[in-house]
NUVEX-451135 format. One record per residue (C-alpha): residue number from 1; chain; residue in one letter; x, y, z. Coordinates in nm, 4 decimals, always signed. Layout:
BEGIN
   seq   mol   type          X          Y          Z
   NUM     A      a          X          Y          Z
...
// end
This chain:
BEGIN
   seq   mol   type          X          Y          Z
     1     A      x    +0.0192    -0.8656    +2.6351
     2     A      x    -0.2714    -0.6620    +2.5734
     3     A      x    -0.2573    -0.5087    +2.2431
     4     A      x    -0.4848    -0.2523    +2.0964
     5     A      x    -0.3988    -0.1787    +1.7607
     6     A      x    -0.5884    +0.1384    +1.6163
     7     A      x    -0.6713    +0.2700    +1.2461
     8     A      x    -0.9088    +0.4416    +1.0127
     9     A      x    -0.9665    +0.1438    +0.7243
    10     A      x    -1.0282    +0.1960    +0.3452
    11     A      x    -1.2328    -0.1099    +0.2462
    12     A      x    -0.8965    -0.2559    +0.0675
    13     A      x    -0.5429    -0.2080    +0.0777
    14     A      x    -0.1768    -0.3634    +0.2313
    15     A      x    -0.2196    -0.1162    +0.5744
    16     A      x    -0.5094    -0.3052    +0.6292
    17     A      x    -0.4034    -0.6556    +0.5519
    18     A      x    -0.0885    -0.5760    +0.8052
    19     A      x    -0.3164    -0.4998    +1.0608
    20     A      x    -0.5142    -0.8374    +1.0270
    21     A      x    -0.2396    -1.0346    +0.9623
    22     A      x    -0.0337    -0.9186    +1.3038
    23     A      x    -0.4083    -0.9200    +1.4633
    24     A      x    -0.4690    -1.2413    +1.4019
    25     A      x    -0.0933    -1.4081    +1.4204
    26     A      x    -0.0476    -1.2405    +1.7593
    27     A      x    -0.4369    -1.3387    +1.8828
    28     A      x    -0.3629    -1.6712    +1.7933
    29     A      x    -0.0345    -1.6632    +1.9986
    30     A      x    -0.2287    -1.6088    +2.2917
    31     A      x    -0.1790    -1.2216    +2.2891
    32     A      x    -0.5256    -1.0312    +2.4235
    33     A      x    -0.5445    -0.8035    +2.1339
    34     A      x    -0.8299    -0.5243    +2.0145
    35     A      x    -0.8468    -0.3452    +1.6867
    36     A      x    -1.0200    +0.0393    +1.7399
    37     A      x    -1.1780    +0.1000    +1.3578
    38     A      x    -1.2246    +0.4887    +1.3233
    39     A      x    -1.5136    +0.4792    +1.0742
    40     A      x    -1.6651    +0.7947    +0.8901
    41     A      x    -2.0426    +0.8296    +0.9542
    42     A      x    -2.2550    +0.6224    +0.7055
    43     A      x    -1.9588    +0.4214    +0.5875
    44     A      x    -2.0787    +0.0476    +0.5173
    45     A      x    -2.1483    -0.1543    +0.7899
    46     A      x    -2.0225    -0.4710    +0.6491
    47     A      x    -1.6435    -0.2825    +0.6458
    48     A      x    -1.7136    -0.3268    +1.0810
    49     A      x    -1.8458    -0.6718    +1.0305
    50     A      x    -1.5541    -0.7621    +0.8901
    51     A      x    -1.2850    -0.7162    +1.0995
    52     A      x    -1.5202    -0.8360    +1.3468
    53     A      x    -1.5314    -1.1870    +1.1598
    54     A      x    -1.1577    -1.1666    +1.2701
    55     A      x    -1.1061    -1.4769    +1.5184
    56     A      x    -0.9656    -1.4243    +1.8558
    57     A      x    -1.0078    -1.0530    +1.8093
    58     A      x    -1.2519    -0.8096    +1.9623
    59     A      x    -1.2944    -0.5029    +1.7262
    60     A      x    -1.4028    -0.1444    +1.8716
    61     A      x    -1.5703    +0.0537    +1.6039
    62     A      x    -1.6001    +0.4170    +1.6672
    63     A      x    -1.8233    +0.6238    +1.4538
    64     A      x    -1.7181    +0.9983    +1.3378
    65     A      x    -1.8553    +1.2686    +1.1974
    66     A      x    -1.6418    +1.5028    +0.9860
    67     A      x    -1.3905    +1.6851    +1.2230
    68     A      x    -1.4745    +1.5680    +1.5110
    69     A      x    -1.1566    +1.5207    +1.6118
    70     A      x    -1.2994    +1.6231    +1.9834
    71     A      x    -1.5507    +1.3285    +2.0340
    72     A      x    -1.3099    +1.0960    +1.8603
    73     A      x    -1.0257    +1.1148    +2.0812
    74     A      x    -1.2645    +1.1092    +2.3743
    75     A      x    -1.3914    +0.7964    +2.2304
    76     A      x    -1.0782    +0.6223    +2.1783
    77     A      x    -0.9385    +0.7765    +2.4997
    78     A      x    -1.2313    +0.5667    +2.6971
    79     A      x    -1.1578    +0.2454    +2.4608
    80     A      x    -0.8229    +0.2770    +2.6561
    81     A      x    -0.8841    +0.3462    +3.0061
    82     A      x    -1.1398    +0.0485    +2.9839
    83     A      x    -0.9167    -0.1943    +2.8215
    84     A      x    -0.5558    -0.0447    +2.9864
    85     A      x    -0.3548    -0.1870    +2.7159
    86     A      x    +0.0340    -0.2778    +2.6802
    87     A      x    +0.0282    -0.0847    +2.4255
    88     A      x    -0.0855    +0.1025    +2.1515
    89     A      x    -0.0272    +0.0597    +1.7922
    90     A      x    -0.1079    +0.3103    +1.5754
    91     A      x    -0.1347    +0.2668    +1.1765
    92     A      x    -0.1928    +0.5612    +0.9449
    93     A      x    -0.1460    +0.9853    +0.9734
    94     A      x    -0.5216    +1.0204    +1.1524
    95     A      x    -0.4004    +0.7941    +1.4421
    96     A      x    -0.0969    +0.8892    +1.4881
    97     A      x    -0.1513    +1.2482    +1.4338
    98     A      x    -0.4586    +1.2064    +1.6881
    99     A      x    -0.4374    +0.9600    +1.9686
   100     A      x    -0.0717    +0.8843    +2.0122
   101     A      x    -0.1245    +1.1676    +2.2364
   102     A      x    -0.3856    +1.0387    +2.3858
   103     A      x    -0.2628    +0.7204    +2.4682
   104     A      x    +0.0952    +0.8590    +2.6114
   105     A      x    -0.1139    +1.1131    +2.8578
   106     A      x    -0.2559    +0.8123    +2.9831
   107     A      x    +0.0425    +0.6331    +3.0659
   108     A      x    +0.0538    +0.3831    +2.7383
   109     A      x    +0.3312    +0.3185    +2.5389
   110     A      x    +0.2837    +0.3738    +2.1343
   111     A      x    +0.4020    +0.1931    +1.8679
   112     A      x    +0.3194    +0.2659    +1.5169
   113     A      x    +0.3924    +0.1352    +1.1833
   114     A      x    +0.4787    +0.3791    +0.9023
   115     A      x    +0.3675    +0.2046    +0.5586
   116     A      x    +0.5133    +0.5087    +0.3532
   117     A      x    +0.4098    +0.8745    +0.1635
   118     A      x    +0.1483    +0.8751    -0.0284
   119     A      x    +0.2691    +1.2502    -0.2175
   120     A      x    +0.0377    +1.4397    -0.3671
   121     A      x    -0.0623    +1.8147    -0.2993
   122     A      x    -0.0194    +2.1089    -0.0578
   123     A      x    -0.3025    +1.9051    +0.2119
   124     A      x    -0.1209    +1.5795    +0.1914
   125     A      x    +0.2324    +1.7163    +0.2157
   126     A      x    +0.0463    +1.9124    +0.5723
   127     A      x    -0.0715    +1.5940    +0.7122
   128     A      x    +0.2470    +1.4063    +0.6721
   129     A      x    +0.4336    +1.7472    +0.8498
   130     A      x    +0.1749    +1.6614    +1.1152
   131     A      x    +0.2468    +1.3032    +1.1115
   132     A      x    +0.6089    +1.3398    +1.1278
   133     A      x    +0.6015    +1.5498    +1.4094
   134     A      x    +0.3862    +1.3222    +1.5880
   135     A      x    +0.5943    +1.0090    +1.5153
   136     A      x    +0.9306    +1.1790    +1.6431
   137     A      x    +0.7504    +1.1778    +2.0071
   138     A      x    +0.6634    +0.7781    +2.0067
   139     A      x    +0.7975    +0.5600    +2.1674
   140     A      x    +0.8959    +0.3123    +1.8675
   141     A      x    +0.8306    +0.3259    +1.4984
   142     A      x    +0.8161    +0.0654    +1.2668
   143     A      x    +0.9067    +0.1717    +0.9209
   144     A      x    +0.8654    -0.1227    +0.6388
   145     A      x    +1.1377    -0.0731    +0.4255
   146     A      x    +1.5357    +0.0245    +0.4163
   147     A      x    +1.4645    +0.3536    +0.1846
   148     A      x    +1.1293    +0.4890    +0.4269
   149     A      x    +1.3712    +0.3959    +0.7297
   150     A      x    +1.6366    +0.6579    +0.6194
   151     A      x    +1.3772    +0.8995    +0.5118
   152     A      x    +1.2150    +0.8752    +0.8288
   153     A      x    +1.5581    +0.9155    +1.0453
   154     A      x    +1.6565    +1.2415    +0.8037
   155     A      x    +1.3058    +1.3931    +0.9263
   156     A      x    +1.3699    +1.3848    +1.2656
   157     A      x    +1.2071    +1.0869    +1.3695
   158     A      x    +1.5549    +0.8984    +1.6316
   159     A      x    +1.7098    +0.6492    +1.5219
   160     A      x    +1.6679    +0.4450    +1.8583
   161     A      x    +1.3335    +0.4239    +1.8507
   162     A      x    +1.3105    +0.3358    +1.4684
   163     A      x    +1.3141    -0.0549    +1.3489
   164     A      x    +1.2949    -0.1690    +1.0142
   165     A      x    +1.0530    -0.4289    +0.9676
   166     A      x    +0.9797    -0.5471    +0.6152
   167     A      x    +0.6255    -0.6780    +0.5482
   168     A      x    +0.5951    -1.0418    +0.4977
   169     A      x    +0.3827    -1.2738    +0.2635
   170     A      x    +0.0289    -1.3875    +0.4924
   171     A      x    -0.1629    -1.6372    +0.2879
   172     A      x    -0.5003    -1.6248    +0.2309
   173     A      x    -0.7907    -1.7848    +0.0433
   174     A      x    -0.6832    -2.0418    -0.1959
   175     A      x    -0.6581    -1.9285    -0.4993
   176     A      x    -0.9242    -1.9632    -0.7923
   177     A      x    -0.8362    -2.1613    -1.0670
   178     A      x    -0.6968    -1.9930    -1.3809
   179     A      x    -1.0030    -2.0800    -1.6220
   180     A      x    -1.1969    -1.9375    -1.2794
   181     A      x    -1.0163    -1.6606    -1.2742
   182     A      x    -1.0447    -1.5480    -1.6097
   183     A      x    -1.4201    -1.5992    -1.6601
   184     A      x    -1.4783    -1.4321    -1.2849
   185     A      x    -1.3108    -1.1400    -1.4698
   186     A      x    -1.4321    -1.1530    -1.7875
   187     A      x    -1.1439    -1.1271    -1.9796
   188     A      x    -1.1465    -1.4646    -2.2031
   189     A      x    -0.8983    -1.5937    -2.3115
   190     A      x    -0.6390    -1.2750    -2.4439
   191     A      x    -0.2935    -1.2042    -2.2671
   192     A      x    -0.4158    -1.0441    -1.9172
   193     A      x    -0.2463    -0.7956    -1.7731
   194     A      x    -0.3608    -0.7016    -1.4446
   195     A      x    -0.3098    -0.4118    -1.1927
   196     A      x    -0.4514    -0.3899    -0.8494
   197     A      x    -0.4846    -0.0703    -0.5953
   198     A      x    -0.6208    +0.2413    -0.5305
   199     A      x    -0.6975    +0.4830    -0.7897
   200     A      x    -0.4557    +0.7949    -0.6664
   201     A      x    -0.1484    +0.9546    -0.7782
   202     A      x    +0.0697    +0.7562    -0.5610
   203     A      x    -0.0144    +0.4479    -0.7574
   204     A      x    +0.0203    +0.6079    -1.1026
   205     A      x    -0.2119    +0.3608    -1.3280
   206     A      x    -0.1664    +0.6446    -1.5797
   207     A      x    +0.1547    +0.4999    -1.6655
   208     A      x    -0.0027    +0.1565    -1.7162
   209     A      x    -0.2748    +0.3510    -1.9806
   210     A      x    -0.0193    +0.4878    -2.1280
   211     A      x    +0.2372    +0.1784    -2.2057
   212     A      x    -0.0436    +0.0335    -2.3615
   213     A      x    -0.1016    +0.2963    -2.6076
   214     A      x    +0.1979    +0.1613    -2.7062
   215     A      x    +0.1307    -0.1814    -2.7300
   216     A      x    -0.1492    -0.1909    -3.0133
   217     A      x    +0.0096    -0.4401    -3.2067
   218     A      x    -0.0452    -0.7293    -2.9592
   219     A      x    -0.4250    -0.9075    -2.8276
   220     A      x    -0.3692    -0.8000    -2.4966
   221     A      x    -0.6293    -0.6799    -2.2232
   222     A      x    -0.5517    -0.5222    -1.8981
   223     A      x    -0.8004    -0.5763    -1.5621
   224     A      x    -0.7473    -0.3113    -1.3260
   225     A      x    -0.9043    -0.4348    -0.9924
   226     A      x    -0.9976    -0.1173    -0.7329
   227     A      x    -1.1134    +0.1965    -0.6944
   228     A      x    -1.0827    +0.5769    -0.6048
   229     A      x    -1.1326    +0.9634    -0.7554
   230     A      x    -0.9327    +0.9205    -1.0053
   231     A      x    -1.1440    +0.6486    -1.1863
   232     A      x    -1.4040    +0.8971    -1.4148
   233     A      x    -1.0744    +1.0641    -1.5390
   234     A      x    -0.9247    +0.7348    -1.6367
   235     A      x    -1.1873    +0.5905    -1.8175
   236     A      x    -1.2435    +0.9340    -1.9897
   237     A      x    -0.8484    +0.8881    -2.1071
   238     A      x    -0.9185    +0.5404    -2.2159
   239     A      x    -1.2047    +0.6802    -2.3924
   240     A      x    -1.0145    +0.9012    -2.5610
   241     A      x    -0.7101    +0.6705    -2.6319
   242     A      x    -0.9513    +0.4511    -2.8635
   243     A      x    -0.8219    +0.1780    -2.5585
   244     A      x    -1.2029    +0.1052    -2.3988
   245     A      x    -1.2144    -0.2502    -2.5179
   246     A      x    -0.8667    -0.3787    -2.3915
   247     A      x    -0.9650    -0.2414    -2.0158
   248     A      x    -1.2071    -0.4179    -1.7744
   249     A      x    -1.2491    -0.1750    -1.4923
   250     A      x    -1.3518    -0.4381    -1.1893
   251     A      x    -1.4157    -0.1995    -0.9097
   252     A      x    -1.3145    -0.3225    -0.5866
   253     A      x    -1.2740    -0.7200    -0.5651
   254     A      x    -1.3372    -0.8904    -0.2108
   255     A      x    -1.0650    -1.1135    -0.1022
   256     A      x    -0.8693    -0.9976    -0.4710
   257     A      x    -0.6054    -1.2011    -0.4458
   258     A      x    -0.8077    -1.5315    -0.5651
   259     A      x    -0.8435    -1.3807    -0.8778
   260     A      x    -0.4667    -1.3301    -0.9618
   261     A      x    -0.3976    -1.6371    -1.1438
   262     A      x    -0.6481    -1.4644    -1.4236
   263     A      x    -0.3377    -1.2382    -1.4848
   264     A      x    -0.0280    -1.3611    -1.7302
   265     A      x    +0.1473    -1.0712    -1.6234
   266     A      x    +0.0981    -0.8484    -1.2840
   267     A      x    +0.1720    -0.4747    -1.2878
   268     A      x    +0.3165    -0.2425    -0.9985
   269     A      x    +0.2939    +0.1514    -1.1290
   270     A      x    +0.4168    +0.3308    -0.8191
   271     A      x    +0.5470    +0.6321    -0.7606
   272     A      x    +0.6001    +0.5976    -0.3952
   273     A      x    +0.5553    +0.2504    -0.1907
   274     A      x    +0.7436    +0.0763    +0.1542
   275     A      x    +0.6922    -0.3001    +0.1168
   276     A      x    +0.3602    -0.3682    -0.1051
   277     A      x    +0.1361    -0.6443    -0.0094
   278     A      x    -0.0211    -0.6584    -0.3392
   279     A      x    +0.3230    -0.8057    -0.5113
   280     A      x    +0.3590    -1.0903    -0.2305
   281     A      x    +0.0213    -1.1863    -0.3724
   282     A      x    +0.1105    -1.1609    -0.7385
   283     A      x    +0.4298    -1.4043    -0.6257
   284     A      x    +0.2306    -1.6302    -0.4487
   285     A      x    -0.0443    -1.6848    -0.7199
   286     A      x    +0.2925    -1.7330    -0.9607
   287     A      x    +0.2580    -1.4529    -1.2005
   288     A      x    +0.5268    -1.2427    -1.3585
   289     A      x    +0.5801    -0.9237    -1.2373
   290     A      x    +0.6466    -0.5771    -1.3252
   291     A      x    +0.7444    -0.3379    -1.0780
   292     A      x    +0.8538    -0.0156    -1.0725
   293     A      x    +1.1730    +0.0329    -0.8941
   294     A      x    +1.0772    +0.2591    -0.5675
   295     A      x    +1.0743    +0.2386    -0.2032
   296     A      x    +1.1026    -0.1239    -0.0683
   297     A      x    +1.0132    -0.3081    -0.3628
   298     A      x    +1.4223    -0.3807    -0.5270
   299     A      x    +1.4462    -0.5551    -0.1662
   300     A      x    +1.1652    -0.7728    -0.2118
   301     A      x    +1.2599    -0.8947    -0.5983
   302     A      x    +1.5574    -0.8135    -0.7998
   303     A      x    +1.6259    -0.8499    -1.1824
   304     A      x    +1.6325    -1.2354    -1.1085
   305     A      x    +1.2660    -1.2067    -1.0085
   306     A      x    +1.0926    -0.9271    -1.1835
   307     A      x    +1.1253    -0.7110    -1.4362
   308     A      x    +1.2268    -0.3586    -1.2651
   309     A      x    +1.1125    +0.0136    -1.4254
   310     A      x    +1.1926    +0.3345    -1.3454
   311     A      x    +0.8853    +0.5458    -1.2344
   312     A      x    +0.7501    +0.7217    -1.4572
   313     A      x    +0.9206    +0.5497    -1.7430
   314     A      x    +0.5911    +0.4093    -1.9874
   315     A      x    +0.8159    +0.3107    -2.2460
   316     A      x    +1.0554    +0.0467    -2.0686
   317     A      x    +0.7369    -0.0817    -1.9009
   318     A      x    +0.5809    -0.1472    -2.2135
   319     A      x    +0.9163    -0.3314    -2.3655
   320     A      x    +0.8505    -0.5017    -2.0043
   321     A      x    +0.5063    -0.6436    -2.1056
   322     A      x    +0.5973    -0.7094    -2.4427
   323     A      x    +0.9095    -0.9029    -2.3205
   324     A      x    +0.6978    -1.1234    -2.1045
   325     A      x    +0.4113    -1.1487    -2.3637
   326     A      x    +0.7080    -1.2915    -2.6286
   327     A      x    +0.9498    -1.5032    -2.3293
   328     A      x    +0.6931    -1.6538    -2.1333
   329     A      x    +0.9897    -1.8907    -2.0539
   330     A      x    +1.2162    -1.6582    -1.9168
   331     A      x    +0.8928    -1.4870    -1.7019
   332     A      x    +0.7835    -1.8274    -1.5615
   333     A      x    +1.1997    -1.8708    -1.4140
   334     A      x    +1.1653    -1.5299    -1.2733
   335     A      x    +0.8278    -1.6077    -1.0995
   336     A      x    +0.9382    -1.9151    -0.9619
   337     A      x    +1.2335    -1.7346    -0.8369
   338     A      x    +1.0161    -1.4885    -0.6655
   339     A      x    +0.8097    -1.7458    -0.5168
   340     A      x    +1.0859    -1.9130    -0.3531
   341     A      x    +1.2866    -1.6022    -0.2403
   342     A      x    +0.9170    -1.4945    -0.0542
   343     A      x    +0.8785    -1.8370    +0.1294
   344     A      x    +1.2263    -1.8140    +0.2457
   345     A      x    +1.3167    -1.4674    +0.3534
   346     A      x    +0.9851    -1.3466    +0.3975
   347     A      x    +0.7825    -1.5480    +0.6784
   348     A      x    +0.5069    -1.4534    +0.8678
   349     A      x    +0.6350    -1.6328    +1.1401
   350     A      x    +0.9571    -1.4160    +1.1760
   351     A      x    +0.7450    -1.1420    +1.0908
   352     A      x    +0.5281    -1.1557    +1.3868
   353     A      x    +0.8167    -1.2431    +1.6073
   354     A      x    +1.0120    -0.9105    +1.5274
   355     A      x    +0.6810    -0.7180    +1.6258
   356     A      x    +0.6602    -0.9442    +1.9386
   357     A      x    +1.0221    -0.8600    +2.0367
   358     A      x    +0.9545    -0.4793    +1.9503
   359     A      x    +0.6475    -0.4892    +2.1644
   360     A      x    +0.8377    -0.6580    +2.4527
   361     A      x    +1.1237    -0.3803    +2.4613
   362     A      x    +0.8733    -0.1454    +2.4532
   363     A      x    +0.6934    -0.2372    +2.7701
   364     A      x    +1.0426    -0.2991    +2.9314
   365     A      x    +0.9411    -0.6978    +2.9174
   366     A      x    +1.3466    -0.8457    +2.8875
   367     A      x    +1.3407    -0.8946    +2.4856
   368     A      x    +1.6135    -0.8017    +2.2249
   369     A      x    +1.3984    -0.5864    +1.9337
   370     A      x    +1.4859    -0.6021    +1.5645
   371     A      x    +1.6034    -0.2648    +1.4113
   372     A      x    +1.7287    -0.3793    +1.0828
   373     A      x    +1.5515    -0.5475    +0.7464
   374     A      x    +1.5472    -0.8878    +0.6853
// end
C-alpha cells in the first residue's frame, strides 16, 4: 500500500513516536509510505531533518504561515494528487480538522488515530468540537484506549468505523547506564524522581510540585525532562515553595528515554491521557512507576505493576513516592511485573498488524480489522 501519514509535530511527545514507529514498522514491511510534516514558519530545521533520517521513508515538509489554512490545504492537497495514496492517515485536531476533507474530495480514504483530549479552555474545548465533527465523517478511527473509545462513540463519532487500538512498547536507543544517567542529569547520587512531558495542564506537574512539598523530610530530587508555557510559572512556584534545589529543570532531552535509568522512581501526573508512550519507556528502562489512574493507563499496569493515584490527589502520590523510597523491594517486583506484562501483551509486531488489517478493510483489500483492545 501506499501510505501517507500526515501531522503537525511538537519536537517531542508519544503522537509523534506513534507516527515513527508505524512509519518505520510498516516501511520496513515493504509498505510505500510518506509522512506530510505541517511545520510553522521558522520552526527548526533539524525537527524536518529528523523525520527525514527516518529509513525507508520519504518525508514531505510543508511550511505555514499563521492561518494559512488556504495555502496549506492546497499544499497537502498536491502532496496527494502526486503521490495518489491508499490512504490517508491523519494524527492530531489540525489534520483532521483540515485535510480529511481534502483527501476524501479527492477520492482517498482517511484513517486517523485519536491519541486523546488535551482539556483546557474555551479555544481548546472549540478545536476538539471541530475535531469531533470532522472525525464522525472518516472513514475509520483509531482511538488508543477502552475509556477514549467510549467517549468517542458517545460524541457521535459510529461505532463501525471506530477500532480500539492500544499503543504498544517500540524500543529505541539502548539505554545509558545508571551512573550515565545520573551524571548526564546532574542529579548525583540522591533518590531521583523523574517526570517527563509537556509543560500544560493536561499533564498536571503541579501535582508533582506539590507532593513534594510534602516530602521534606527525605534527600530526594526530582528531574523534570521537557518543556512548554507553563515552565516560568513553575519555577516561580518552586521558587516560592523554598523547593529550587531538589528540582533540575532539563528542558527538552533528545532521544529521553536513555536517560530513564537515572530515575529510582518515574512519575505520570495526568489529568487526561489514551495510552502514554512515556510509561512503556519508564517499564522498559525498569523503573517504578507512579501513575495516575486516567484514560488508558489502569489497562496498561494495574496495582501489581504500579502504584495507581487518583488525579488530582498530591497527597496519596506523595505516600506513593515515599512508599517506594522506603520498599524498594516491593517497587523492584512491581517493575519487573510491568516489564513482563509490556513484552507480552504489548508488541509492536501485533501492533502494526492491527493497523495493517485496519488499513486493508479500509481500501476494501479482503482483511478482518481489529475493533477491540488488546
Amino acid at each position: 500500500m501506499i501510505i501517507l501519514h500526515l501531522l503537525a509535530p511538537a519536537p517531542v511527545g508519544g503522537l509523534e513516536r506513534v507516527v515513527r514507529a508505524l512509519a518505520e514498522g510498516h516501511g520496513d514491511k515493504g509498505h510505500d509510505v510518506h509522512v506530510g510534516l505541517v511545520l510553522a514558519r521558522g520552526s527548526n530545521p533539524g525537527m524536518a531533518n529528523a523525520w527525514k533520517a527516518i529509513p525507508g521513508v520519504t518525508v514531505h515538509p510543508v511550511t505555514v504561515r499563521r492561518r494559512g489554512y488556504g495555502a496549506e490545504r492546497r499544499a497537502i492537497g498536491a502532496i496527494c494528487r502526486r503521490l495518489r495514496p491508499d490512504l490517508l492517515h491523519t494524527h492530531g485536531y489540525r489534520p483532521d480538522v483540515i485535510h480529511g476533507a481534502t483527501a476524501r474530495e479527492a477520492g482517498i480514504p482517511v484513517v486517523s488515530t485519536h491519541h486523546g483530549f488535551n482539556g483546557g479552555g474555551w479555544r481548546n474545548r472549540l478545536y476538539q468540537r471541530l475535531q469531533v465533527g470532522a472525525l464522525r465523517r472518516f472513514d475509520a478511527v483509531v482511538a488508543v484506549s477502552r475509556p477514549l473509545t467510549e467517549e468517542l462513540a458517545g460524541r457521535g463519532v459510529p461505532r463501525d468505523r471506530l477500532h480500539c487500538i492500544q499503543n504498544a512498547w517500540v524500543g529505541s536507543a539502548p539505554p545509558l547506564s545508571k551512573e550515565q544517567a545520573r551524571l548526564a542529569l546532574g542529579v548525583g547520587g540522591k533518590f531521583c524522581v523523574g517526570w517527563v512531558g509537556r509543560l500544560s495542564a493536561e499533564k498536571h506537574p503541579e501535582l508533582l510540585l506539590k507532593a513534594l512539598d510534602l516530602l521534606r523530610d527525605l534527600p530526594i530530587c526530582t528531574a523534570v525532562l521537557g518543556e512548554g508555557r507553563r515552565r516560568r510559572a513553575l519555577e516561580r512556584r518552586v521558587q516560592r515553595a523554598g523547593l529550587r534545589e531538589r528540582v533540575r529543570w532539563c528542558g527538552v532531552v533528545p532521544v529521553a528515554e536513555r536517560l530513564f535509568p537515572a530515575f529510582d522512581a518515574f512519575v505520570l501526573s495526568s489529568r487526561t491521557e489514551g495510552t502514554p508512550m512515556v510509561l512503556f519507556e519508564a517499564i522498559a528502562a525498569g523503573v517504578p512507576v507512579i501513575a495516575t489512574r486516567v484514560g488508558g493507563v489502569p489497562d496498561l499496569v494495574t496495582r501489581r505493576e504500579a502504584l495507581l493515584v487518583e488525579s488530582g490527589d498530591h497527597v496519596a502520590l506523595a505516600d506513593a513516592i515515599r512508599n517506594i523510597y522506603e520498599d524498594r523491594v516491593s517497587a523492584a517486583v512491581r517493575a519487573r511485573s510491568a516489564h513482563e506484562r509490556v513484552e507480552r501483551e504489548f508488541s509492536y509486531d501485533a501492533w502494526l498488524a492491527r493497523y495493517e488489517r485496519l488499513y486493508a478493510s479500509v481500501v476494501e483489500i479482503p482483511s478482518g480489522a481489529d475493533q477491540v483492545c488488546n
